[in-house]
VEXDREN-2710 file (C-alpha; in Angstrom, 1 decimal):
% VEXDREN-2710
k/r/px/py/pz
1/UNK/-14.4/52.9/-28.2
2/UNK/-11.9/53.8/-30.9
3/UNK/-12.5/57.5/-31.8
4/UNK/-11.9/56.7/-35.3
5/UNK/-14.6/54.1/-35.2
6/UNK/-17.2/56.5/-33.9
7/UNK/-20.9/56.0/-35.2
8/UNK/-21.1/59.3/-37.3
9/UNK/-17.8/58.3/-39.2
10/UNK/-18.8/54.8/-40.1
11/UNK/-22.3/55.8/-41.3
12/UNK/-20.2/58.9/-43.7
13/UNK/-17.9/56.3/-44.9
14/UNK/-20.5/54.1/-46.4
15/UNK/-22.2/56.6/-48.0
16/UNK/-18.8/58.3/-49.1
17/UNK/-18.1/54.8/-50.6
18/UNK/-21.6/54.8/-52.4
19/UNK/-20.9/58.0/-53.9
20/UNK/-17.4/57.5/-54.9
21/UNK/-18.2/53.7/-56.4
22/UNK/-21.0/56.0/-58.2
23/UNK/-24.1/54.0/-56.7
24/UNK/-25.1/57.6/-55.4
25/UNK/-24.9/59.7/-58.6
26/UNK/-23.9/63.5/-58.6
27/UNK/-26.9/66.0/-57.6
28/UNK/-29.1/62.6/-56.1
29/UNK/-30.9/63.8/-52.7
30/UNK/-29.7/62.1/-50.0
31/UNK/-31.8/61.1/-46.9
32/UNK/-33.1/64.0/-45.0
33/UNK/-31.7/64.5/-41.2
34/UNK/-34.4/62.5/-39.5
35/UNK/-34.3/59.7/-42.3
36/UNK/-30.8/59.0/-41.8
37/UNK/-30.6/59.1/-38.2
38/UNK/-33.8/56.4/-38.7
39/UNK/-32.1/54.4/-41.5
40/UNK/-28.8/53.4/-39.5
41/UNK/-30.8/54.0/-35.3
42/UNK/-28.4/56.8/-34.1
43/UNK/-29.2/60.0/-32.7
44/UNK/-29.9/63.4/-35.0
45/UNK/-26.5/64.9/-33.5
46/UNK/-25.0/61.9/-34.9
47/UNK/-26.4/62.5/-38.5
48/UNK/-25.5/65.8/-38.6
49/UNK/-22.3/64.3/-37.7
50/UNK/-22.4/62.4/-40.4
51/UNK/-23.2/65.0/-43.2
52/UNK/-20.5/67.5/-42.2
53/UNK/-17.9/65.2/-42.6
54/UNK/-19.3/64.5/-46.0
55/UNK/-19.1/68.4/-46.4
56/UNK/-15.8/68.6/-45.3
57/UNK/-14.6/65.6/-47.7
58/UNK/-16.3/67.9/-50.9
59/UNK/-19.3/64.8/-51.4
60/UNK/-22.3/66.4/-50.1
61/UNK/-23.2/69.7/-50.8
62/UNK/-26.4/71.6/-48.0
63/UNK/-29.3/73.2/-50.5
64/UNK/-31.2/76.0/-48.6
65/UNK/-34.9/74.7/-48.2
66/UNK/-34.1/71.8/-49.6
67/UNK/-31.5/69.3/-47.9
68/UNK/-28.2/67.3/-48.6
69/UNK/-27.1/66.5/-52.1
70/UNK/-24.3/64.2/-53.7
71/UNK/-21.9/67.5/-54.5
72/UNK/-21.7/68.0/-58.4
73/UNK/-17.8/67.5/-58.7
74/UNK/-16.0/68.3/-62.0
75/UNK/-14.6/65.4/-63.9
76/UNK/-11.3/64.1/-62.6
77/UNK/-8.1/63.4/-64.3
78/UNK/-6.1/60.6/-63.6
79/UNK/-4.1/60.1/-60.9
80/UNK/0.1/59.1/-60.6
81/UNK/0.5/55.6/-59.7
82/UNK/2.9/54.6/-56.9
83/UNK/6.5/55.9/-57.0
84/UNK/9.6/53.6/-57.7
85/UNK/12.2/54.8/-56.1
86/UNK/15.9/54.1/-56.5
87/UNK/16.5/50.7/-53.8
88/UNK/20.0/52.0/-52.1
89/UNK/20.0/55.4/-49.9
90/UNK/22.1/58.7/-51.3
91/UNK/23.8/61.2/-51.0
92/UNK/21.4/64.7/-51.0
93/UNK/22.7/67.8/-52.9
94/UNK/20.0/70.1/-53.8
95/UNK/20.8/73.2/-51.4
96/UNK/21.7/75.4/-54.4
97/UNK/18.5/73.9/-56.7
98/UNK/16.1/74.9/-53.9
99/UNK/17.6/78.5/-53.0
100/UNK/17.1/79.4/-56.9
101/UNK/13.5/78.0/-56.9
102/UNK/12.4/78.9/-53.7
103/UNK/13.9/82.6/-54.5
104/UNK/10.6/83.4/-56.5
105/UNK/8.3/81.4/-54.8
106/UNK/7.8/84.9/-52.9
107/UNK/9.1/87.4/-55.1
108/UNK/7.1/90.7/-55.6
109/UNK/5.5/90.7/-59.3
110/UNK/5.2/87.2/-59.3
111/UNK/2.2/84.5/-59.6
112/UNK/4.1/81.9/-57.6
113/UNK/2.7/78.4/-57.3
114/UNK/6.3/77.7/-56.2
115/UNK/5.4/78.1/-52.2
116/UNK/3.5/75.3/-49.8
117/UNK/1.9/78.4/-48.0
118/UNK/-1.2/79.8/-47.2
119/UNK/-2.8/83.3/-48.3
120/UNK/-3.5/85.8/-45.1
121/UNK/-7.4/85.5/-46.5
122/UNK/-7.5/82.4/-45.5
123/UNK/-7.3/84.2/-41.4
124/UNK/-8.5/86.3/-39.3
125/UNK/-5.8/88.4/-39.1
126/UNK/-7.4/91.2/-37.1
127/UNK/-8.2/88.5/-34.6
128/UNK/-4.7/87.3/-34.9
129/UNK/-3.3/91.4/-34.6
130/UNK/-5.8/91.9/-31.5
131/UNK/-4.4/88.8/-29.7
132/UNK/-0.2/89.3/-30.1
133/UNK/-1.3/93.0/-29.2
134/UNK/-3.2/92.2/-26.1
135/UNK/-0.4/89.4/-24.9
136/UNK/2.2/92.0/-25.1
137/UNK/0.2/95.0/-23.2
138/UNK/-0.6/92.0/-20.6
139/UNK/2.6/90.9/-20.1
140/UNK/5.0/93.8/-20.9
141/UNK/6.8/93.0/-18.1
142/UNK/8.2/89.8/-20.4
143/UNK/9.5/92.4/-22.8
144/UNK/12.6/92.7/-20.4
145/UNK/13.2/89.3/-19.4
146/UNK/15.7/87.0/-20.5
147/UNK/14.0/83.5/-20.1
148/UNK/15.3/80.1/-20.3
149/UNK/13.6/76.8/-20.5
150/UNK/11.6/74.9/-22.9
151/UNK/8.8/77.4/-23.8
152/UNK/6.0/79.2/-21.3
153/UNK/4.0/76.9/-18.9
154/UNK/0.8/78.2/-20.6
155/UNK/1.7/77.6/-24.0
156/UNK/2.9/74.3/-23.3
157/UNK/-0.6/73.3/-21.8
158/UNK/-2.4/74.6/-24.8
159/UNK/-0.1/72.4/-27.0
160/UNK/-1.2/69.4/-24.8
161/UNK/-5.1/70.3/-25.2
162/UNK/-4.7/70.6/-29.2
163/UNK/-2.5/67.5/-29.5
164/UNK/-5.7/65.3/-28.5
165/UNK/-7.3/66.0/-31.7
166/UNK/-4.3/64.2/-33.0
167/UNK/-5.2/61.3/-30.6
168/UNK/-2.5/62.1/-28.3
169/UNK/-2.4/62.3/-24.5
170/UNK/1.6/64.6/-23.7
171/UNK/2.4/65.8/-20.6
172/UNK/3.4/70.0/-21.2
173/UNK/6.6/69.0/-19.3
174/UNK/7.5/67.1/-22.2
175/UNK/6.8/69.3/-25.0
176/UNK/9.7/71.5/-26.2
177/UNK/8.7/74.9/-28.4
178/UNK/10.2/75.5/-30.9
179/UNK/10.7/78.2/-34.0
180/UNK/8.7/76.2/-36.5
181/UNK/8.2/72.5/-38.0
182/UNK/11.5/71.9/-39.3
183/UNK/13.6/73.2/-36.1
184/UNK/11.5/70.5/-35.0
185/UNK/12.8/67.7/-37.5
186/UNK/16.5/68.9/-36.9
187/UNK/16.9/68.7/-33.2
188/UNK/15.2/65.7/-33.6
189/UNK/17.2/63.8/-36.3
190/UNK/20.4/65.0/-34.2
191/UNK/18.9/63.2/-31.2
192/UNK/18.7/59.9/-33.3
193/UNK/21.5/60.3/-36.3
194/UNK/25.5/60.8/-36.9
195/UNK/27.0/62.3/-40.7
196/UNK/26.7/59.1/-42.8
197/UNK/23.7/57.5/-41.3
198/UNK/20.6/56.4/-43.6
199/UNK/17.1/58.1/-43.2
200/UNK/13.9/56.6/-44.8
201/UNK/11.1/59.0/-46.5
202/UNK/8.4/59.4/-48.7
203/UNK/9.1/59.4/-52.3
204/UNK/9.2/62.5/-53.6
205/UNK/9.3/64.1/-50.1
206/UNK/9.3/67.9/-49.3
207/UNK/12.7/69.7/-50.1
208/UNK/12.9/70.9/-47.0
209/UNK/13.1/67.9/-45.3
210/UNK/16.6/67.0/-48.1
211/UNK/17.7/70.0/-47.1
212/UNK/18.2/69.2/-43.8
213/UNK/20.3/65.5/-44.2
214/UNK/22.1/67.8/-46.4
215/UNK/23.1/69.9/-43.7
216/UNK/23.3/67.2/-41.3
217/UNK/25.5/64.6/-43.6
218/UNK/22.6/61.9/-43.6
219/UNK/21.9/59.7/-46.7
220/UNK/18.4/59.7/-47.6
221/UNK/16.8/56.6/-48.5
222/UNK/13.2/57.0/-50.6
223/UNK/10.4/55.0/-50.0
224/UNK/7.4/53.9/-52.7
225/UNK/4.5/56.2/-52.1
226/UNK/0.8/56.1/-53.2
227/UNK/-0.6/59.3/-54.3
228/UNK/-3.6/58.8/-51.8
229/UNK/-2.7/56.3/-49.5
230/UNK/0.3/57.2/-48.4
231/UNK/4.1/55.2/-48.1
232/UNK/4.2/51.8/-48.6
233/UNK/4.7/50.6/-45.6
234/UNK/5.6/46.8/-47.1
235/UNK/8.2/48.5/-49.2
236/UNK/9.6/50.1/-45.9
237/UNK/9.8/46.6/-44.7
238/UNK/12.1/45.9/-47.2
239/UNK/14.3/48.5/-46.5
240/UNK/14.4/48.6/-43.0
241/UNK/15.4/44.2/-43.8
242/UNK/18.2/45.6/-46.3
243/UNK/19.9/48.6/-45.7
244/UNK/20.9/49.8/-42.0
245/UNK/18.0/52.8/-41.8
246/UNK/18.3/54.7/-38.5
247/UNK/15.4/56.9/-38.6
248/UNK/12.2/57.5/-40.5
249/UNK/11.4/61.1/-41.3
250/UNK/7.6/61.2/-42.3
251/UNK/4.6/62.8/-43.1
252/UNK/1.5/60.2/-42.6
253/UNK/-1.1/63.1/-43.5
254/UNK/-1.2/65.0/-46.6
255/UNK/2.8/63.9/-47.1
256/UNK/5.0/66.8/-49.0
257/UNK/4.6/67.3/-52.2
258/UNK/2.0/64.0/-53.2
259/UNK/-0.4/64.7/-50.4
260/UNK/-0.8/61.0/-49.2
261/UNK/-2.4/60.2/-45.9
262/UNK/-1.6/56.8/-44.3
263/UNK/-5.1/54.7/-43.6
264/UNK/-5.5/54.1/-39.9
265/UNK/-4.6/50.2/-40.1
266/UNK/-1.3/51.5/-41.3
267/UNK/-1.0/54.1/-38.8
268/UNK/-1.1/51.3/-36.2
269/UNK/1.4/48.8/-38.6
270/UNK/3.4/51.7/-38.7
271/UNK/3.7/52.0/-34.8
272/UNK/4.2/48.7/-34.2
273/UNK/7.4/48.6/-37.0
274/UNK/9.1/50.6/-35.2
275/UNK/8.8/49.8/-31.9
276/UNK/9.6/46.2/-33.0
277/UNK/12.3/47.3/-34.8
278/UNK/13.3/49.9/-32.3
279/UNK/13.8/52.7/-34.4
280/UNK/13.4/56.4/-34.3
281/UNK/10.3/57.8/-36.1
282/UNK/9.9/61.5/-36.4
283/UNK/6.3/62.5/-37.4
284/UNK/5.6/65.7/-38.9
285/UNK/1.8/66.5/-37.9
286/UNK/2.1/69.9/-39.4
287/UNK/-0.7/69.6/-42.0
288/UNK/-3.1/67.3/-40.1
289/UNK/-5.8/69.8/-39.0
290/UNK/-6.4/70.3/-43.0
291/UNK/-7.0/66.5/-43.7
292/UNK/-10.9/65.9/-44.8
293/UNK/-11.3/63.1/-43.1
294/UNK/-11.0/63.2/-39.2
295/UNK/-9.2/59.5/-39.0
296/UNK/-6.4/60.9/-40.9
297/UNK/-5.9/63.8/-38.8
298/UNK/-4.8/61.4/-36.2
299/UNK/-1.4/60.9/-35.2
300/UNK/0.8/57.5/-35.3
301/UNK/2.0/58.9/-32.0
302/UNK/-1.5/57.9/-30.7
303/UNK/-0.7/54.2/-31.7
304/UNK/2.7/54.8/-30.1
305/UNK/3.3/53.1/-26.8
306/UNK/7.1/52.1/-26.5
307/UNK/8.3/56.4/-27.1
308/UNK/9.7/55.6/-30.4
309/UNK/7.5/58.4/-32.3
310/UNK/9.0/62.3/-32.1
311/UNK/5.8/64.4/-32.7
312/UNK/7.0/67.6/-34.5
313/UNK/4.6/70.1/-35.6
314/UNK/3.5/73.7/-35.7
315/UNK/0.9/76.6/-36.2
316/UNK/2.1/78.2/-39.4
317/UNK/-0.2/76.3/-42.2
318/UNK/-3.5/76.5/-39.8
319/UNK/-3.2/79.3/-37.0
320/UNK/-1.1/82.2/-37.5
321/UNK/2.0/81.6/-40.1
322/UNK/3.6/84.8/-38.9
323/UNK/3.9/83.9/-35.4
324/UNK/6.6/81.4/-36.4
325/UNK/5.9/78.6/-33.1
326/UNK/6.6/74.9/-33.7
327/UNK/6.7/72.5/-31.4
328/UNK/8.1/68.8/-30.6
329/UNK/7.8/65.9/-27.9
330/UNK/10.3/63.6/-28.6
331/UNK/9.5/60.6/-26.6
332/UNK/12.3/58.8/-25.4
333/UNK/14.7/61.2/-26.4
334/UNK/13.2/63.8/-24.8
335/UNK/16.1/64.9/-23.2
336/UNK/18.4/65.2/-25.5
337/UNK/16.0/67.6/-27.9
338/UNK/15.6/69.2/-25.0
339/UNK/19.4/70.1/-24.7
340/UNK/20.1/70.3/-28.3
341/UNK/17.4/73.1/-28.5
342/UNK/18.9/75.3/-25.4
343/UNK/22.5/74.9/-27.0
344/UNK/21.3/76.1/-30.5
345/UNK/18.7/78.7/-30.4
346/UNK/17.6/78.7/-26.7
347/UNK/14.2/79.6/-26.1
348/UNK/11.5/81.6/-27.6
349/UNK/10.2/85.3/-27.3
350/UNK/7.9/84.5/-24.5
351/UNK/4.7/86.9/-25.5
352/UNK/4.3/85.8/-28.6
353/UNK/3.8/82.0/-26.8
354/UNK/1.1/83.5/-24.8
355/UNK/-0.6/84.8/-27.7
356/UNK/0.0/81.7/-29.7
357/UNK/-1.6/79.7/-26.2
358/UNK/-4.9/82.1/-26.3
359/UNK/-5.3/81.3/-30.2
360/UNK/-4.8/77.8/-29.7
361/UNK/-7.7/78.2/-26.4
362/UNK/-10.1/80.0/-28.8
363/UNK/-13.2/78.2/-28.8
364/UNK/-13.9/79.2/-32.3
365/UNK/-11.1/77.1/-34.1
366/UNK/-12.4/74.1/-35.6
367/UNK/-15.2/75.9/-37.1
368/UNK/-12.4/77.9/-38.5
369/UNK/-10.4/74.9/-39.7
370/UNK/-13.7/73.3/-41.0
371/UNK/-14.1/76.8/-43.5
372/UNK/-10.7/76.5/-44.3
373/UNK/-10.7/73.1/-45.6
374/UNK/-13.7/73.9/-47.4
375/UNK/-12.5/76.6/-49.2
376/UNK/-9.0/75.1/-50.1
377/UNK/-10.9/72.0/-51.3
378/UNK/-12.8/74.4/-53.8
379/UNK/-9.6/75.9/-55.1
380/UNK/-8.1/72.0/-55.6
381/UNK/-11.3/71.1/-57.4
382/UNK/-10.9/74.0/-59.7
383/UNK/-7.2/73.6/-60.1
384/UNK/-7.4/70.2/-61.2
385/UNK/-10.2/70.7/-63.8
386/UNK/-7.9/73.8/-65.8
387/UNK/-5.1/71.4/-65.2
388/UNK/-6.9/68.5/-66.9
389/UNK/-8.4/71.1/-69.9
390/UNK/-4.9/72.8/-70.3
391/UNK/-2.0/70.4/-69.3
392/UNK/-0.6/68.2/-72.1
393/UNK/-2.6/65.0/-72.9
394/UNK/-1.7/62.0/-70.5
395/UNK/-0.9/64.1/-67.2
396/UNK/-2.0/63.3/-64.2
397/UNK/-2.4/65.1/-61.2
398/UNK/-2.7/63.8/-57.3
399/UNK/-6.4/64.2/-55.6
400/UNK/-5.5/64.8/-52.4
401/UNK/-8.1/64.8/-49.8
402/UNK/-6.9/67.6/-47.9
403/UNK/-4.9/70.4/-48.3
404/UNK/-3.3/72.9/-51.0
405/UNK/-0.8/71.0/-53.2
406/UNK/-0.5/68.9/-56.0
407/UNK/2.0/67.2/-58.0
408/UNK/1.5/67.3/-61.3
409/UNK/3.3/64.4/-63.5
410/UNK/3.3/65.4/-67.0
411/UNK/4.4/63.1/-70.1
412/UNK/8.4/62.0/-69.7
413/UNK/9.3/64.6/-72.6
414/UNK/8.8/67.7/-70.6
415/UNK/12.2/68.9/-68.3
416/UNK/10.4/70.5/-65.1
417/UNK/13.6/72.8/-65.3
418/UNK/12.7/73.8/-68.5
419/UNK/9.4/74.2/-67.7
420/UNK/10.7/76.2/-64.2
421/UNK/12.7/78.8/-66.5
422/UNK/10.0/79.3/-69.5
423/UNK/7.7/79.9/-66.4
424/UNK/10.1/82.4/-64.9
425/UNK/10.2/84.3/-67.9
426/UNK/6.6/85.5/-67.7
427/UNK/6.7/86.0/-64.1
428/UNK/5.0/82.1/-62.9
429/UNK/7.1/80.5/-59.6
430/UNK/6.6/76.6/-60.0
431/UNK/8.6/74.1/-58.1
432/UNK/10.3/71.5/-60.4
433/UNK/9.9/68.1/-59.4
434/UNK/13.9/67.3/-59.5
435/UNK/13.6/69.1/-56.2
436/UNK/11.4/66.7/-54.0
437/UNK/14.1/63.9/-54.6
438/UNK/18.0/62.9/-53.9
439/UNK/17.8/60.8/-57.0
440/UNK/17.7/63.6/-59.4
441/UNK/13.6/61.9/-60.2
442/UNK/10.5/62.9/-61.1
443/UNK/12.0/65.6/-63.6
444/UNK/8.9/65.6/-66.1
445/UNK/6.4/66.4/-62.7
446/UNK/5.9/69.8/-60.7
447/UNK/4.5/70.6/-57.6
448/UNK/1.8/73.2/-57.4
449/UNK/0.5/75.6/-54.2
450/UNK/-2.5/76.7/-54.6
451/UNK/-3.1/77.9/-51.2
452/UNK/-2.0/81.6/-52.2
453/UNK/-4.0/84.0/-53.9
454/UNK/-6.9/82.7/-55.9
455/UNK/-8.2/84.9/-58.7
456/UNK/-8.6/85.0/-62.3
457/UNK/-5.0/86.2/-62.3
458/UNK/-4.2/82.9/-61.1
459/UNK/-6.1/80.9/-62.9
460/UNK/-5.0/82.0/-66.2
461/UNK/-1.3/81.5/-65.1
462/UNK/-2.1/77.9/-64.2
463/UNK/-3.7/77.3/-67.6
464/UNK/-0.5/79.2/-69.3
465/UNK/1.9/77.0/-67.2
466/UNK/-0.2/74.2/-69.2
467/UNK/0.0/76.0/-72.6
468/UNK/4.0/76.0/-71.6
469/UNK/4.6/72.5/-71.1
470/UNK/2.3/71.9/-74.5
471/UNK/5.2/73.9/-76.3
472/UNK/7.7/72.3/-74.5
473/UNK/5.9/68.9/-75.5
474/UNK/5.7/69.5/-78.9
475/UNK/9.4/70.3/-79.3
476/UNK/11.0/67.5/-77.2
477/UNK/11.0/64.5/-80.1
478/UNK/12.6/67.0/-82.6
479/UNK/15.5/68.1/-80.2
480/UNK/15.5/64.2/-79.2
481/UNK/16.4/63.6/-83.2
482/UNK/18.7/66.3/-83.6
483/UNK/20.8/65.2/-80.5
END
């Protein structure tokens, strides 16, 4: 049987249906345990099943002594509609744009909501400290050597074990480590790409990803993308019928900055596009273990079977961000990645792969990614109720279900840029939206982290960021007259 189509999942999405349609009102009791395994003849495993994934999506909320309830969640404000891109492919130039913004997304004395980046609360870092301290008194002897090859045996392997929660069988031969995520992406889109070709993505799409066709000479072609649902994947139809696209870059779970996740029907439309059209895909799978739902944590690669997806990910957003290992198997260009990566940065510092392989082994981790998603989704509830009460009237704000950032798309009279600079000047990072686009787009919306520090420090800079673009608001029409 389909994993995704597993008994527990489609007894939580009818009643996560119910409760979204509003059939199942917030604060009703639900069914106890027993009822529910009763009411649809499944095992109790398979309704407890049921209700943590209804936990994890924020729905049902667990009452000491008293049993499952439809989670109170704060009203919500709208969300963006689908993006409308520019239809022909361009040239990217935002290298300077994202150096200055980025610059303060980490800068000492600063509230920064600039950075996609988790808080060191939300690990264990003494678990973390014990383990990279252990792998190098084990293997000391690595200290000394100067290694060559594709990353450690061991490490390798543990990759292969984590990638089948992504729905993926790999063979550790065929994985390649790498420094992070978008080493990944690079050696990959120089596997597949010369200067001048076109690249298809997600409209808006993360800087970073710009970045690198910058650096590269690509064009970069943006796609129409739903808020929740992800890239159109009849819009990339179009393209891929009009203009010569060489290679997708994309992100089908919690996409860069809109948080989109493809639904699983277009995760297998998707596969079978490109193998059709037999064309490079390289899928980032670096936020996937935060998605809410456990059919979009699974890979396209899983629907892949003509080696025309290149899996990239890496540990830095779930495991241990400091340890800095990514990742890649690059199906049918294996080989070349594999080159690319020994003629650019070689390979990796071997102990800190063993120590990334034993966090990977722990046997504690997906109780640990369950907590994490739990708690981010708190922060993104919160977040989007002081946007709501503080942002200007008419902005809407993206509901993703699953990680820490949102894109805020304010009324067309605020300048992010302006926004960005009156920000600045009280010590607020925010990442304007002209950033997450070649088309110099989406220049009234920002994109917000929340995945940092969370206290009241940081909730009253979110609500002044509001009281900002208010200003801002109020004196766009009269500088509109005067020019």
């Amino acid at each position: 049987m389909d994993p995704v189509d597993t008994l527990y999942l489609q007894i939580a999405q009818t009643l996560a249906a119910s409760i979204r349609g509003g059939v199942l009102a917030r604060g009703e009791r639900l069914p106890s345990l027993r009822d529910l395994a009763a009411q649809h003849g499944v095992s109790l495993s398979t309704a407890v099943q049921a209700y943590r994934a209804l936990e994890d999506m924020r729905l049902v909320e667990t009452r000491p002594r008293s049993g499952f309830f439809v989670a109170a969640r704060p009203p919500r404000p709208p969300v963006p509609e689908t993006t409308q891109p520019p239809a022909g492919s361009r040239e990217v130039d935002i290298d300077a744009q994202a150096a200055h913004a980025m610059r303060y997304a980490h800068e000492e004395g600063y509230i920064t909501f600039g950075a996609a980046a988790p808080s060191d609360e939300l690990f264990s870092v003494e678990r973390i400290r014990r383990t990279v301290m252990r792998a190098a008194q084990r293997h000391r002897a690595v200290l000394c050597e100067y290694v060559l090859g594709s990353g450690n045996e061991t490490l390798r392997r543990a990759i292969a074990r984590y990638a089948l929660r992504l729905g993926c069988q790999l063979r550790p031969r065929d994985i390649v480590a790498t420094n992070s995520c978008l080493e990944s992406i690079t050696l990959c889109l120089r596997a597949v790409t010369q200067p001048g070709d076109v690249v298809a993505l997600e409209s808006p799409t993360y800087f970073g990803f710009l970045e690198i066709l910058q650096s590269l000479h690509l064009r970069a072609l943006e796609i129409p993308t739903h808020p929740r649902d992800g890239l159109s994947l009849d819009a990339l139809e179009l393209a891929l019928d009009t203009q010569p696209v060489k290679a997708l870059l994309l992100s089908p779970t919690l996409s860069n900055p809109m948080g989109g996740s493809l639904p699983t029907a277009e995760r297998k439309r998707l596969a079978r596009l490109v193998a059709a059209r037999g064309i490079a895909m390289i899928e980032d799978v670096l936020h996937n273990d935060l998605a809410e739902q456990e059919d979009k944590r699974r890979a396209v690669r899983s629907f892949d079977t003509s080696g025309h997806v290149m899996l990239c990910g890496s540990f830095s957003k779930t495991v241990a961000p400091g340890l800095r290992v990514g990742w890649v198997e690059a199906g049918r260009w294996a080989e070349p990645v594999r080159r690319m990566k020994m003629a650019t940065s070689g390979s990796q510092t071997t102990f800190i792969e063993l120590a990334m392989a034993e966090l990977l082994n722990h046997t504690g981790n997906e109780a640990g990614f369950r907590q994490m998603r739990h708690t981010i989704g708190v922060r993104v509830d919160e977040a989007r109720r002081l946007i709501a009460g503080s942002f200007p009237r008419g902005t809407r704000v993206t509901d993703p279900a699953g990680g820490y950032i949102l894109w805020v798309e304010m009324p067309r009279g605020i300048d992010s840029q302006a926004l960005f600079t009156a920000c600045l000047a009280e010590r607020i990072a925010i990442a304007p939206g002209t950033l997450f686009s070649a088309s110099d787009r989406y220049r009234h919306c920002i994109r917000l982290g929340v995945g940092g520090r969370w206290d009241d420090s940081q909730r009253h800079a979110l609500m002044r960021i509001g009281e900002l673009a208010r200003a801002l608001l109020a004196v766009a029409p009269a500088m509109s007259e005067a020019a």
